[in-house]
C-alpha positions in Angstrom: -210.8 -1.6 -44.5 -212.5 1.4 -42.5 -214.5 -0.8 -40.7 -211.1 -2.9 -39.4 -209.4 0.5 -38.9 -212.6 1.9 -36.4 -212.5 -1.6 -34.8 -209.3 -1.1 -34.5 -209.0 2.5 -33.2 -211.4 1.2 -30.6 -209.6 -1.8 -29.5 -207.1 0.4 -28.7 -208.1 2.0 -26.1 -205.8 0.6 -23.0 -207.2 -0.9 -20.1 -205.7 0.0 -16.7 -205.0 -2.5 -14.3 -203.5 -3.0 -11.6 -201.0 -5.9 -11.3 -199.1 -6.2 -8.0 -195.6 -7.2 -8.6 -195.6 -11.0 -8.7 -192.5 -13.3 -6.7 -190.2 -14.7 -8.8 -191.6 -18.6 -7.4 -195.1 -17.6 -9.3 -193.2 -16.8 -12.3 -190.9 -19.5 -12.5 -194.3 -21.9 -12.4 -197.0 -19.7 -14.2 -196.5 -21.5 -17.5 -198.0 -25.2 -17.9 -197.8 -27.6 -20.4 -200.8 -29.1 -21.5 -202.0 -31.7 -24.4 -202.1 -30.1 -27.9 -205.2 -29.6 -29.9 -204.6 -32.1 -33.4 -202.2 -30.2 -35.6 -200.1 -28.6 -32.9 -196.9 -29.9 -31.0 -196.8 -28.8 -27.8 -199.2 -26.6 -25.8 -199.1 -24.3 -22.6 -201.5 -22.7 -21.0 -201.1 -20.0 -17.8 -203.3 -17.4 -15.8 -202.0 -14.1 -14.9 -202.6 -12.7 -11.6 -205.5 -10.3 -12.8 -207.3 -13.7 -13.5 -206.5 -13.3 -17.4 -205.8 -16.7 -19.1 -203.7 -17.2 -22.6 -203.6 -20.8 -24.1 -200.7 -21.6 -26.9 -200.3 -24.3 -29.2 -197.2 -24.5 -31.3 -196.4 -26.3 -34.7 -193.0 -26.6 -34.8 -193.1 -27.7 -38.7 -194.7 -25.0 -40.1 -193.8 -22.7 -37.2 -197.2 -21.2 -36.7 -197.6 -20.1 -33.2 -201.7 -19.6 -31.8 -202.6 -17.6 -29.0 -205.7 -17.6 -27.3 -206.1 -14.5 -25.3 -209.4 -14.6 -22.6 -209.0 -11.5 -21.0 -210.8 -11.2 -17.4 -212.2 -7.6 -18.0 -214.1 -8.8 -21.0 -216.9 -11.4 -22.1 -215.1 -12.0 -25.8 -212.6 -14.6 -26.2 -209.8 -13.8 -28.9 -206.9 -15.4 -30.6 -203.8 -14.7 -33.2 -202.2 -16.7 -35.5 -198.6 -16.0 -35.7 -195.7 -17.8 -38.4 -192.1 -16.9 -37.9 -192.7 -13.1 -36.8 -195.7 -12.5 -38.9 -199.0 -11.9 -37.3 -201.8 -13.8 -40.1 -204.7 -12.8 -38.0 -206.0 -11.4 -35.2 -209.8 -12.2 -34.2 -212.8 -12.6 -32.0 -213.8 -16.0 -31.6 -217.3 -16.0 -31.6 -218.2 -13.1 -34.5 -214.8 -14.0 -36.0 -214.5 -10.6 -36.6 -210.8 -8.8 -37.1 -209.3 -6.6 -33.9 -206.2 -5.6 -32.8 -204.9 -6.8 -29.8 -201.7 -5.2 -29.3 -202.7 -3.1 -26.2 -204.1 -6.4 -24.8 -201.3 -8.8 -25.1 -198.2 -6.3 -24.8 -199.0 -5.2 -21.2 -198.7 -9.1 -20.2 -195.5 -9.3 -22.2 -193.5 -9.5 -18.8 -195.4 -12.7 -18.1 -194.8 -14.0 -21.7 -191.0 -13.8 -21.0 -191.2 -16.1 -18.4 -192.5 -18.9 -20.8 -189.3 -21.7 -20.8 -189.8 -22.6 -24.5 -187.6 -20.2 -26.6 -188.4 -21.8 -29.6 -192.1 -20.9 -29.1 -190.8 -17.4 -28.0 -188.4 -17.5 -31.4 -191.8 -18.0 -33.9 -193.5 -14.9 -32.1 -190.9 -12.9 -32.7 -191.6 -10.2 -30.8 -195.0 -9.4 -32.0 -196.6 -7.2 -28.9 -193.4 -6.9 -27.4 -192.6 -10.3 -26.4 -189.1 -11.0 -25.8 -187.5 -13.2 -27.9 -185.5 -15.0 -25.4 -186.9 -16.2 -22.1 -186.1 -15.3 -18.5 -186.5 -19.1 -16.7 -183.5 -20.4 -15.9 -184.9 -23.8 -17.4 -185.7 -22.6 -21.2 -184.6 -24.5 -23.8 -184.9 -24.6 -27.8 -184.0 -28.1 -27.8 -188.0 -29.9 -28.6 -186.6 -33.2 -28.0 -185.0 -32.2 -24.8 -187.8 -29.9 -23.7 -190.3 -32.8 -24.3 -188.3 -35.5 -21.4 -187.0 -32.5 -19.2 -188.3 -32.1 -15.6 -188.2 -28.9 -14.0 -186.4 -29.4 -10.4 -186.0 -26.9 -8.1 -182.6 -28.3 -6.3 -178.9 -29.6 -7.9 -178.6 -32.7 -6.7 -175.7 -32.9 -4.5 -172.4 -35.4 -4.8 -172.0 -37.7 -1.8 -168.9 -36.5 -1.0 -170.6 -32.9 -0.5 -172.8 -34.1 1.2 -170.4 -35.5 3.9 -168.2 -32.9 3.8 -171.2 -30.7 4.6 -172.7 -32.9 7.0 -169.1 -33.0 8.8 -169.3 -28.9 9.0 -172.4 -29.3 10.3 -171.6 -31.3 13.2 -168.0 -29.4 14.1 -170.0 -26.5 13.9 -172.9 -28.0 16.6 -170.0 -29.3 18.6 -168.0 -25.7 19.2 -171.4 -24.4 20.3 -171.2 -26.1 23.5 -169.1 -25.4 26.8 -168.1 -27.5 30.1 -171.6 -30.1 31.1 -173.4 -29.7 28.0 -170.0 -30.3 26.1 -169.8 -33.5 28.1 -173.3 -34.5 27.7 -173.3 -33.8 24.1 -170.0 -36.2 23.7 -171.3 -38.8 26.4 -173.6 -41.1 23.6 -170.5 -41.7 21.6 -168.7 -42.6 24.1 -170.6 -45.4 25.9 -171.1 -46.7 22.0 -166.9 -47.0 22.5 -167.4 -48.7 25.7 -170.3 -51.1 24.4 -168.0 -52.1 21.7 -165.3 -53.2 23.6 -167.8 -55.0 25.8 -169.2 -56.9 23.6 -165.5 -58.1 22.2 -165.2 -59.1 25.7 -168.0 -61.0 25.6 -167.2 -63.0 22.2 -164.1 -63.6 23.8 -165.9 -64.5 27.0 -168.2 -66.9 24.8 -165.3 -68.4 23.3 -166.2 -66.5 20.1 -162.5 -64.8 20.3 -159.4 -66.3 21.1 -157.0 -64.3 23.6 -154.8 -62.9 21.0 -157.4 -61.6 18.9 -159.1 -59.8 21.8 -156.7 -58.3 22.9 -155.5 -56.9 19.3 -159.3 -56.2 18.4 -159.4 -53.9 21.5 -156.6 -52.3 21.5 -156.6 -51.7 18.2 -160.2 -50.0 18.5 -159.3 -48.1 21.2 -156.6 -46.5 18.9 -159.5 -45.9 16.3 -161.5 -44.2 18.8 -158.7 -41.1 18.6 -159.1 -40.9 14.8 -163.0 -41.2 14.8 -163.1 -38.3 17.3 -161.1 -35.9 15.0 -162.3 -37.0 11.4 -165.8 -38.3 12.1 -167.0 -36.5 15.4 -165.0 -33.5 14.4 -163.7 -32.9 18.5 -160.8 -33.6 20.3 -160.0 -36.9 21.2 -159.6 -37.9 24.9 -156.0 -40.0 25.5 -157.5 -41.3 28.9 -160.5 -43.1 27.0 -158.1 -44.6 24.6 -156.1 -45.9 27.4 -159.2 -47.2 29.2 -160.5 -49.2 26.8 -157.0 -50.8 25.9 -156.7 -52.3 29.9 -159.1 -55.2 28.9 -156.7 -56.2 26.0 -153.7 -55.4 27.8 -155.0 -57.8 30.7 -156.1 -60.3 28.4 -153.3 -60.7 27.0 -150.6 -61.0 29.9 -153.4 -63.8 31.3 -152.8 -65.9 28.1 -148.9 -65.1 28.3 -148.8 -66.2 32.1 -150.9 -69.4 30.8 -148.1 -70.4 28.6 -145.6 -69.9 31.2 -147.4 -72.5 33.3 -147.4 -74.7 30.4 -151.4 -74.1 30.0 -152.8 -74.5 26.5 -156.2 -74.3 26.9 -158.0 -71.7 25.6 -157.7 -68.5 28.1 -161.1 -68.0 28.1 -161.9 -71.5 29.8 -159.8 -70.5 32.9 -161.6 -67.0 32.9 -164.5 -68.8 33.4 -163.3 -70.7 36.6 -161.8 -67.5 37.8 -165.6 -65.7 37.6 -166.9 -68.7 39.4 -164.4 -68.2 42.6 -164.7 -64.6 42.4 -168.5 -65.0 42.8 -168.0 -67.8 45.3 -165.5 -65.7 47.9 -167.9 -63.1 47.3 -170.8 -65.2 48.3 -172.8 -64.5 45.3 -172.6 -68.4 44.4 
């Protein structure tokens, strides 16, 4: 018993260091888990700024938590045996020889709370002023969750938050600009407008589209185009456009109607046709 008691008067003695304070991203990923040694659960290991390293393996059945304590301002390596609150022993490794290693482990306590398994924290409990509860937003006492649980840094996000945000974004980006750059910045999705409605001209053109359902098709996107610039595009929509686009229909469809006065059923888009060819020819493009 003396010989413990001066080993452990001089074990003691507290070792100043210096530990800058750490960010809370190195804290939140100092502790890592790491395969158990036969007999033990589950296993972490970390390695304090001051380049100290502590290994522990739990056993959740008998609830006997070890700690293995290699401290960087000394050669010896140590370790404690602890069961539900109870320290069993504290030793050197290599003379297996009792200390005390109070002063050693307590100063590192802050690091300790940042260890996500409460139920390892829980068996400790609070030897060398470890906390009994942690401080990562991920701990857990559940094993069998713990075990299958991934740490991830983000919430995953709903689609509809996601549009709505995406939507912000863009009214946002779209209030930033004024007169040409306004104009430029709305300019792409308006020639995709006017590509649509030339390409329904050229199904109908094709043959692809009758007359009537041009002309509905058209006009009826043209209409759209108001109610993607205020709930898609997030701007105020442009009444001229909308009536620009709806002329093709509009003359599409009082061709076919003067076709059926002349007692004409063939398709309108036939009759197009020959009208292109003596356009072109008066032209002298033919």
């Amino acid at each position: 018993m003396k010989s413990y008691t001066r080993i452990k008067n001089l074990d003691n003695v507290i070792i100043n260091s210096n530990i800058e304070e750490d960010s809370k991203e190195f804290l939140l990923n100092l502790w890592k888990r790491k395969k158990p040694a036969p007999g033990y659960n589950r296993a972490y290991t970390a390695e304090f700024p001051d380049g100290t390293k502590v290994n522990i393996e739990y056993n959740f059945v008998r609830e006997v938590v070890k700690i293995e304590f290699f401290p960087s301002d000394d050669t010896r390596h140590f370790y404690v045996m602890i069961q539900r609150g109870t320290i069993l022993q504290e030793r050197e490794f290599q003379s297996n020889r009792p200390v005390s290693l109070f002063s050693r482990l307590s100063k590192y306590k802050k690091y300790f709370s940042y260890l996500y398994d409460e139920q390892v924290l829980k068996t400790v409990g609070g030897c060398y002023e470890i906390p009994l509860e942690s401080k990562h937003p991920y701990a857990t006492r559940d094993f069998h969750h713990l075990q299958f649980k991934k740490i991830i840094k983000f919430k995953p996000k709903l689609f509809r938050e996601r549009i709505t945000e995406y939507l912000k974004q863009k009214e946002v980006r779209q209030n930033q600009y004024k007169g040409i750059k306004k104009i430029l910045y709305r300019l792409p999705s308006d020639i995709f407008d006017g590509l649509m409605i030339l390409f329904l001209f050229y199904l109908f053109y094709l043959g692809k589209l009758s007359a009537i359902n041009f002309s509905l098709t058209s006009i009826l996107y043209s209409v759209m185009t108001g109610f993607l610039d205020i709930y898609w595009r997030r701007r105020s929509p442009l009444i001229t456009k909308a009536l620009l686009f709806s002329i093709p229909g509009l003359v599409i469809f009082w061709f076919h109607y003067q076709l059926l006065e002349w007692g004409i059923d063939e398709p309108a888009h036939k009759y197009l046709n020959v009208l292109f060819f003596l356009l072109k020819e008066k032209i002298g493009l033919t």
